[in-house]
N, C-alpha and C positions, 0 to 999 in steps of 0.2 A: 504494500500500500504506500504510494506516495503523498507523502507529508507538508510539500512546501507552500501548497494553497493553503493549508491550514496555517502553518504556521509565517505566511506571510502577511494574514491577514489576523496574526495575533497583534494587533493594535489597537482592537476589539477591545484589548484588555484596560487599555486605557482610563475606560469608563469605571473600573470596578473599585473599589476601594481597598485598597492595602493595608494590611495592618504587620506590624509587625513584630514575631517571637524570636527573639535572640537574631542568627543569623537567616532566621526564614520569614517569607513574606508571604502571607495567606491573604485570599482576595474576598469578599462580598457575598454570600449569594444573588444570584437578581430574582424579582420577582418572576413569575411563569405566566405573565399577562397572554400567549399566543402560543397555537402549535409548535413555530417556528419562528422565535422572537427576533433572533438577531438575521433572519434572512437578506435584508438591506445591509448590513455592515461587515459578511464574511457569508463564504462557500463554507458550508455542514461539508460533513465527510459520510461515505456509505456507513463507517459503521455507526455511526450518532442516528439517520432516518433507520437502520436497519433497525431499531427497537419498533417502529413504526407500523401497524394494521395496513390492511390492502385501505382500506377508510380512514384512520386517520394520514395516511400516505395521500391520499386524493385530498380531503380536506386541506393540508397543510398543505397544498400547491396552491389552490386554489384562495386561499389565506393571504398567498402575496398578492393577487390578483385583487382580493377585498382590501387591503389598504388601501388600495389607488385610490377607493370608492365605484371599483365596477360591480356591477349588477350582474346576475346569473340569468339563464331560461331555465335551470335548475328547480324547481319547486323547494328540492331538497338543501340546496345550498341557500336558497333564500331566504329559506324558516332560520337555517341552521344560524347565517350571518346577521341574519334582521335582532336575532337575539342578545346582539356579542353588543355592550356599550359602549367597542372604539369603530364601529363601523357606518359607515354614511354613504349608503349607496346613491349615487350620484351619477353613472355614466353608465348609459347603455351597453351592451356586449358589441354591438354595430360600431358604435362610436370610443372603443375602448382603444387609446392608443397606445402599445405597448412599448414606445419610446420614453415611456415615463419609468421603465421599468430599467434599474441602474443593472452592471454587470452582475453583481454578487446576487442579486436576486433572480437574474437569467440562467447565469448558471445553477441558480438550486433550483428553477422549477424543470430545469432539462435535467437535472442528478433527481427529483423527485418523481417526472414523468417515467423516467429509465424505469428505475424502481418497483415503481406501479406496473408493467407490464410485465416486470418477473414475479410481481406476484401472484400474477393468474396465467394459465394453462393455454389461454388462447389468445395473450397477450393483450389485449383489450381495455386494459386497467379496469378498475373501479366502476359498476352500472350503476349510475346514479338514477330518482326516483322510480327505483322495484319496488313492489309491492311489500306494504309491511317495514320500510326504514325507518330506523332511530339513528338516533343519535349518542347511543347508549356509550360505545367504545370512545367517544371523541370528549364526554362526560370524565369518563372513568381515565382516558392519557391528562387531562387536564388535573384532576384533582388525586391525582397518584402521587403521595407524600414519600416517597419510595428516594431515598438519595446516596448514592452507594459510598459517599467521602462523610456519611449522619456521624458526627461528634466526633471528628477528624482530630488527632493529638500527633504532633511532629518531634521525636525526637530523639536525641543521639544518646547512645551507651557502649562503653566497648569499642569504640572504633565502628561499633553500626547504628545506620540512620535505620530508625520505626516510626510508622506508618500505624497508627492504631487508631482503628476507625469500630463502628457500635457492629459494621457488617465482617469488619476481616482485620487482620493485622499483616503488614508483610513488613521483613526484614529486608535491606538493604545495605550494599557498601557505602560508607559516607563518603568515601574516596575513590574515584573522581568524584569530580562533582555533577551533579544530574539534577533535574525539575520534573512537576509535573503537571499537565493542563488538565480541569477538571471539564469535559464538552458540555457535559449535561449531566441529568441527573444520575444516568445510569452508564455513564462510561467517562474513562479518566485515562491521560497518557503520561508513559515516562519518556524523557528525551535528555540530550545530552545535548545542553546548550551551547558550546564552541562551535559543534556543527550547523546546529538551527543558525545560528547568527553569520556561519558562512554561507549561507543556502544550500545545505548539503541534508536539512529533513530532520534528523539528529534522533529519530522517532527509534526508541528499545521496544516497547510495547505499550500497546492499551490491553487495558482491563475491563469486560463491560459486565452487568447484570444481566441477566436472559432471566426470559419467564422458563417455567418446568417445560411445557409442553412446547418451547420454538428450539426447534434445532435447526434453524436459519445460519446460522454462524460455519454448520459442518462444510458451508459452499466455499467460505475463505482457505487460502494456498497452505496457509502456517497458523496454527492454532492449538490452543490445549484448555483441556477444561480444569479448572483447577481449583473448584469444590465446589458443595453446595450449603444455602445454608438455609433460613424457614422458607423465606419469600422468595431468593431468587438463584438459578445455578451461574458460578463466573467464571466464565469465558476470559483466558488470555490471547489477542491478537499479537503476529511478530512481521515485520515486515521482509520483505523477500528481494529489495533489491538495496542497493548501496545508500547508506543515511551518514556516510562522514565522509571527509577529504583524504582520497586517497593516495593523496598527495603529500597529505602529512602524517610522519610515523605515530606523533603521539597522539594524533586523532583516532588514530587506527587503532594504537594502542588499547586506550581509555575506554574508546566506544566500543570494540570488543570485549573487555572485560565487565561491562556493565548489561551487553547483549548476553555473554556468557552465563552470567546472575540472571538474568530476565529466563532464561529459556531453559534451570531448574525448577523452574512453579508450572505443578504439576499434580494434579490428585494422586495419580498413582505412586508420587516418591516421597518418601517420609519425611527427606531433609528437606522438601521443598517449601522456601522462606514465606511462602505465601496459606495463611489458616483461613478457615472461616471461626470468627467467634459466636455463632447462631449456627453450629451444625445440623441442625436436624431436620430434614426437609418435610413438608407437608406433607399427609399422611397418604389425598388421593392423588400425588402426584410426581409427582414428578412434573412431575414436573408440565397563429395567431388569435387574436381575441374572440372573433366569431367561432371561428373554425372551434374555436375549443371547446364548443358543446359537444365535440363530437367524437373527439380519437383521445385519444391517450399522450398524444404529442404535447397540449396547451391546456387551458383553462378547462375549469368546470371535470369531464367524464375523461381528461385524462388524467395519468398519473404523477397529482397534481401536480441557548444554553447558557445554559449557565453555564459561565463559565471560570476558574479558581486556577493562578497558574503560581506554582512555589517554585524557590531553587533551594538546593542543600549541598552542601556540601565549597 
C-alpha cells in the first residue's frame, strides 16, 4: 500500500490540537459530524473506507456531493440528507457543477465509487430506493463509540516504548524513533518519520479493528491477524513495496528494524509485542452530476477521521 497521498496530505493535522507528554505529542479527537468528515482536506486510504457497508460506502460519496448543496432524484438520499442539520439543498442534479468539487474530494469519490462496485457481485454498486430501505446501518457507522486508541497511555520502560490502550497494549522499540497517525476510529498507523519527511511513505504498518463477521481485509497482499478481543478482531496491514530511501544506509537500516518488530504481531506467536487487553470474543460470533443517478461511476446509485499523529522516540 502506498502511503505518500496520505501522508502528504498530513497537514490535515494542522487543525488538531497538541498536547503534550514528556517527549510525545498527542492530538484532539474531532468530532464525527459526517460519514466522511475531512473529504475536502485529504484523500482516505482503502483501508480507512474498507470498514465501510456497501450503504454507508454509497452514502459517504454521495455526502460530498450534499455539501455542495446538491439535490438527489434519490427519494432515498433525500429523506436521508433532508435530515442531516448541515445540509441545504440548493442545486438541482441538472444544474450541479462538479467544478466546485476541489481535488481531494474527487479523488475520494473515484476511491469510494471503486469500492462500491467491489462490493457487489455485478459491480453495480449500491441500489438505491428498493423496497423496504432504512437507514439503519448509516445510524448505527455514525453513532459507533467504538475507538480503537479509547484511553490511549504512551510510555517508555526499559528501553521500550508502550502503547496501552483500554482495546490492546503493544510493545515497541523506542529506538529509532517512529510515530503514529490515528485515521479514524478504527485504524491507526506506524511510520518512520525520516522517510515520510523525505517522501519515501515511511509506512511499518496499520492496525485496524474489523467487525467478527468481515473478513474483507483477507483481499490485502500482506497481513496478519493479530487477536481478538469483545467487540472487534485486529487486523495488522504491512506494506509490500519500498517506504524508505534506499539510498541511505541508515534509512535502510532503522526502517528495517522497526518493519522487522512490526511483522512479529501475530496471534499465533506468543512473543508477539502486540495483546488484546478484552480477550474474549463475543459468544455468537465471531465474529458526472446527472449521470450519477445512474452507475456506480458518480453521485447518488454509484459507489458513492479522526485523526491523532505522535512521534516517540
Amino acid at each position: 500500500m502506498k502511503r505518500k497521498s496520505v501522508l502528504a496530505a498530513s497537514a490535515a493535522l494542522a487543525a488538531a490540537v497538541l498536547l503534550s507528554i514528556g517527549s510525545v505529542s498527542l492530538a484532539e479527537p474531532k468530532a464525527y459530524d459526517y460519514l466522511i468528515p475531512e473529504a475536502d482536506t485529504r484523500v482516505y486510504t482503502p483501508d480507512e473506507i474498507g470498514i465501510m457497508s456497501l450503504q454507508v460506502t454509497n452514502y459517504a460519496k454521495n455526502e460530498i456531493y450534499a455539501r455542495h448543496g446538491r439535490k438527489f432524484n434519490s427519494k432515498e438520499l433525500t429523506a436521508y440528507f433532508s435530515e442531516q442539520p448541515w445540509y441545504e439543498g440548493t442545486v438541482s442534479p441538472s444544474a450541479f457543477d462538479e467544478s466546485v468539487l476541489n481535488s481531494n474530494e474527487l479523488a475520494n469519490i473515484e476511491l469510494l465509487a471503486k469500492r462500491e462496485k467491489e462490493l457487489t457481485w455485478d459491480g453495480k454498486g449500491y441500489q438505491l430506493d428498493q423496497a423496504g430501505w432504512n437507514t439503519e446501518e448509516i445510524t448505527e457507522f455514525l453513532s459507533d463509540d467504538y475507538n480503537i486508541l479509547e484511553g490511549l497511555d504512551i510510555y517508555a520502560t526499559s528501553g521500550t516504548a508502550v502503547m496501552d490502550a483500554e482495546h490492546f497494549t503493544l510493545t515497541a522499540p523506542a529506538k529509532p524513533g517512529w510515530a503514529y497517525l490515528q485515521l479514524n476510529r478504527y485504524v491507526f498507523e506506524i511510520y518512520y518519520p525520516p522517510a515520510e519527511k523525505g517522501g519515501f511513505g515511511g509506512h511499518i504498518v496499520s492496525i485496524a479493528a474489523y467487525e467478527f463477521d468481515d473478513k474483507s481485509y483477507e483481499e490485502a497482499p500482506h497481513y496478519a491477524e493479530i487477536g481478538e478481543g469483545q467487540r472487534k478482531r485486529f487486523i495488522a496491514f504491512y506494506p509490500t513495496d519500498v517506504q524508505f530511501d534506499p539510498q541511505d544506509p541508515k534509512q535502510a537500516e532503522e526502517y528495517g528494524a522497526l518493519f522487522e518488530w512490526a511483522q512479529t504481531m501475530d496471534s499465533g506467536n506468543s512473543s508477539s509485542p502486540f495483546s488484546v487487553t478484552d480477550p474474549e470474543p463475543p459468544e455468537d460470533g465471531g465474529s458526472g452530476a446527472e449521470a450519477a443517478d445512474d452507475g456506480a461511476g458518480g453521485g447518488e446509485n454509484a459507489g458513492e477521521a479522526e485523526e491523532t499523529e505522535e512521534v516517540f522516540g
